[in-house]
C-alpha positions as a Python dict, from the first residue, in 0.01 Angstrom:
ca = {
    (1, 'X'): (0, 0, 0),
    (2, 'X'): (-357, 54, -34),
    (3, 'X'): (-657, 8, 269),
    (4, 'X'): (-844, -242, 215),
    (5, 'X'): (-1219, -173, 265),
    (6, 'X'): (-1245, -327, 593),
    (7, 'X'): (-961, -137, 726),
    (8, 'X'): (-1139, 181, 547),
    (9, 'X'): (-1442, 92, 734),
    (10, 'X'): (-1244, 16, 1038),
    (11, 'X'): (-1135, 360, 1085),
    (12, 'X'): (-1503, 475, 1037),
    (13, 'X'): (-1602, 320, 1323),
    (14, 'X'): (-1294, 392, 1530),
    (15, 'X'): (-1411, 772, 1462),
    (16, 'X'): (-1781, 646, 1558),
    (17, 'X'): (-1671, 538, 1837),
    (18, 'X'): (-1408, 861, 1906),
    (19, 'X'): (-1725, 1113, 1853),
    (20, 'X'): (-1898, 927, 2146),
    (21, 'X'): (-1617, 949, 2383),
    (22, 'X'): (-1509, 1327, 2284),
    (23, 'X'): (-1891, 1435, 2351),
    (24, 'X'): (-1883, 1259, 2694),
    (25, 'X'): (-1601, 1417, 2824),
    (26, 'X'): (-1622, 1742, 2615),
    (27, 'X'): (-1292, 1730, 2460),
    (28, 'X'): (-1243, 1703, 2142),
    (29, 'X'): (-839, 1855, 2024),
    (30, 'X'): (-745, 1465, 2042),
    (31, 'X'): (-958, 1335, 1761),
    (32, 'X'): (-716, 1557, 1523),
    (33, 'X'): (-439, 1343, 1648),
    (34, 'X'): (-565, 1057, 1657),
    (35, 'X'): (-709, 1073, 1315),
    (36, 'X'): (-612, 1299, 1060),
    (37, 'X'): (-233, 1340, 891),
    (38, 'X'): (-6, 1628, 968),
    (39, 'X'): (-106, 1792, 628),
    (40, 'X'): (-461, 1726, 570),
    (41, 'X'): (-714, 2005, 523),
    (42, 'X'): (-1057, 2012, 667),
    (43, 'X'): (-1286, 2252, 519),
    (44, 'X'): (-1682, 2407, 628),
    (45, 'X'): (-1875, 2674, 424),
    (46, 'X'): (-2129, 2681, 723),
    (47, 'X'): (-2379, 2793, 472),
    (48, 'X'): (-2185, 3011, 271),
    (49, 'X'): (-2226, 3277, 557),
    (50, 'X'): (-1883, 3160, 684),
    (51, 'X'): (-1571, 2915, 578),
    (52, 'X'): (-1338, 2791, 819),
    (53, 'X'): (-1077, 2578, 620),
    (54, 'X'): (-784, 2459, 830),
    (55, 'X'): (-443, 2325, 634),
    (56, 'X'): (-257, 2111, 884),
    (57, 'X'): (-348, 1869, 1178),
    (58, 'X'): (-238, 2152, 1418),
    (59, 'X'): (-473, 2369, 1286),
    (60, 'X'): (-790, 2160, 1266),
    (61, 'X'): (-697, 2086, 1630),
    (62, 'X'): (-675, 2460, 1716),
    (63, 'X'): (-1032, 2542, 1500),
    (64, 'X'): (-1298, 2282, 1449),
    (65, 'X'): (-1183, 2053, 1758),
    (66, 'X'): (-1081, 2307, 1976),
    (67, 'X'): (-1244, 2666, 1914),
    (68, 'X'): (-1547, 2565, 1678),
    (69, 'X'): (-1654, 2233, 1917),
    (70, 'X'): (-1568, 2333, 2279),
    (71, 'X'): (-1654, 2655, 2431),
    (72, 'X'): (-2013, 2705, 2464),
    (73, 'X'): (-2120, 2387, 2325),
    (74, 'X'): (-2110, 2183, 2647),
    (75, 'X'): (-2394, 1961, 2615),
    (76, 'X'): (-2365, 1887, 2250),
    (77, 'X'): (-2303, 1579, 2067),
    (78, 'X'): (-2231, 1497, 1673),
    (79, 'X'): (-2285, 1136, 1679),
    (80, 'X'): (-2252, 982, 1352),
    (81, 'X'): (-2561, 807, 1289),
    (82, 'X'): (-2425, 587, 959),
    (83, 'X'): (-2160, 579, 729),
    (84, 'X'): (-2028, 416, 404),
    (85, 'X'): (-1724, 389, 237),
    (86, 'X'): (-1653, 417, -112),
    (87, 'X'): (-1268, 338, -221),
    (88, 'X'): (-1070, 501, 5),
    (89, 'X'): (-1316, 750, 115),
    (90, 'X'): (-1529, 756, 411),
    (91, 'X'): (-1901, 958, 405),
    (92, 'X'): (-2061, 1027, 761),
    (93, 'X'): (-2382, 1119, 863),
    (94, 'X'): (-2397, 1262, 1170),
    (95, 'X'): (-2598, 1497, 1379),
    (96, 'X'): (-2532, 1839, 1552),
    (97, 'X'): (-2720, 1725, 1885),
    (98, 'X'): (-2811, 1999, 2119),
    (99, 'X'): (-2873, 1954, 2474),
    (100, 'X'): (-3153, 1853, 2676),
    (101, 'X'): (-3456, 1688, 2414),
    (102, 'X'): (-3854, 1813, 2359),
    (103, 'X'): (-4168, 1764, 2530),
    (104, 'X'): (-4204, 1457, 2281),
    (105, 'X'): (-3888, 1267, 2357),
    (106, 'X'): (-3716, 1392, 2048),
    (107, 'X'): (-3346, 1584, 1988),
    (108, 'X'): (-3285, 1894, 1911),
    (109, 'X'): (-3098, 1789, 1612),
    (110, 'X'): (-2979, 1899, 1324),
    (111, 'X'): (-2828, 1697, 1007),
    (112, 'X'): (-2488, 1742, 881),
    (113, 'X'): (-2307, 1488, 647),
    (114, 'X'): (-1884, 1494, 620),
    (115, 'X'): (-1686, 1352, 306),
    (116, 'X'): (-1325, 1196, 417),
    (117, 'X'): (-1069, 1053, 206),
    (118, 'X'): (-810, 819, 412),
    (119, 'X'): (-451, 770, 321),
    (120, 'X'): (-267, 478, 288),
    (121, 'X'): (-142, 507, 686),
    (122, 'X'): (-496, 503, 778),
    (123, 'X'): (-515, 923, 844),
    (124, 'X'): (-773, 1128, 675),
    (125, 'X'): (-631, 1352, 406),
    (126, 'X'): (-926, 1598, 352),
    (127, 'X'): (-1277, 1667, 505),
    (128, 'X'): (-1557, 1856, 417),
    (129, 'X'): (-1853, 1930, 597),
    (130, 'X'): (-2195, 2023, 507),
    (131, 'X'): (-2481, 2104, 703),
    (132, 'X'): (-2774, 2344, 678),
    (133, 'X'): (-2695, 2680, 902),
    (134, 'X'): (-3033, 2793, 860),
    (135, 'X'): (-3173, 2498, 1051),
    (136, 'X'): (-2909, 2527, 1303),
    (137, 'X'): (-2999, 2882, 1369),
    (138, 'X'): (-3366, 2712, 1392),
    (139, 'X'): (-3262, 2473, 1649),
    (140, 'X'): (-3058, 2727, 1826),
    (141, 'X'): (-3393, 2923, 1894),
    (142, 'X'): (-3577, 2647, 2018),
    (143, 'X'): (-3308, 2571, 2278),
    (144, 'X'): (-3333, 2930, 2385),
    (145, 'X'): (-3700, 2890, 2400),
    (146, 'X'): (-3633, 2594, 2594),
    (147, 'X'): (-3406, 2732, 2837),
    (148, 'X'): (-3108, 2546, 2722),
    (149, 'X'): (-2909, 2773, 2492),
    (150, 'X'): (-2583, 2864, 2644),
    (151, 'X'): (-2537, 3222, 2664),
    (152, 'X'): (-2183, 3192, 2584),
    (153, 'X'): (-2250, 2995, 2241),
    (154, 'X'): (-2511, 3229, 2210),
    (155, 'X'): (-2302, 3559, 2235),
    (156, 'X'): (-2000, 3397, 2057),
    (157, 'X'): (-2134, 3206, 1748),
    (158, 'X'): (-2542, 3216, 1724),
    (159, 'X'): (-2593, 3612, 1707),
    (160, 'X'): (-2240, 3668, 1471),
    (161, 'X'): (-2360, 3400, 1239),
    (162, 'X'): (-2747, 3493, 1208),
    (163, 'X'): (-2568, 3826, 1119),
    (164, 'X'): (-2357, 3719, 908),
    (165, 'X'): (-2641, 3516, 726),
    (166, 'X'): (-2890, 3768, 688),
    (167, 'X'): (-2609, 3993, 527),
    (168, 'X'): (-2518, 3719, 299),
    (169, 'X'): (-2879, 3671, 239),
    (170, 'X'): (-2990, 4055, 155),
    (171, 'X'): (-2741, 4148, -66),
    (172, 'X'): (-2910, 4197, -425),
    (173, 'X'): (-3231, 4159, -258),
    (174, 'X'): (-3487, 4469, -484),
    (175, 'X'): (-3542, 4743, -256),
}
């Protein structure tokens, strides 16, 4: 049987809700459990510079909740700011939230926005993400300006991905 929209919506803000409490305690592997079906896929181009695509709960809980949200990003938050729901599908805009905020009370924030069709039993299907790498590579520098890059993220995903970028980026560029 179908969702109804206010169950669609429902599970929207039970992951609303599940963001908050993965970013306060830093762990995240649950969420896949708790919210996606055994053989869903969850896909981000990260800019075209990269594409992680998982293909079964076990795996999204091994990459984007566990490898891709954990080590080096303690600190971070990706609160989901709003949603909507459309049908059976579930659009999220959230934030990638660094740590710490600037001299004029602000985040170091950076906009991403996810597209999630539900099933019938309530468990996401699919999700893709979107966001805009070059911005996050922006907001990575200020935190290092700021003091509050870790040098772990740093090491591990900001310096292989700017590379990875800027080789993306040159090819077929006139000499």
């Amino acid at each position: 049987m179908a969702l109804t929209p206010a169950q669609v919506e429902a599970r929207a803000a039970a992951l609303t809700r599940a963001f908050e409490q993965a970013a306060a305690r830093n762990e995240w592997e649950w969420i896949a459990d708790a919210f996606y079906a055994e053989h869903c896929e969850y896909v981000c181009e990260y800019g075209g510079a990269m594409r992680v695509r998982a293909t079964s709960r076990d795996e999204i809980r091994a990459t984007h909740y566990g490898r891709d949200m954990k080590v080096g990003w303690e600190g971070w938050s990706f609160p989901i700011e709003r949603y909507a729901i459309c049908g059976n599908r579930i659009i999220t805009h959230w934030w990638n939230r660094g740590p710490g905020r600037r001299a004029d009370g602000s985040y170091f924030q950076t906009p991403g926005v996810s597209f999630i069709p539900v099933g019938d039993d309530g468990l996401f299907t699919y999700q893709l993400d979107l966001f805009d790498l070059a911005h996050q590579m922006h907001l990575c520098d200020e935190l290092e300006d700021a003091g509050l890059l870790s040098p772990t993220l740093k090491a591990n995903w900001v310096v292989p991905t700017k590379r990875r970028l800027i080789a993306m980026l040159q090819r077929k560029l006139p000499d």
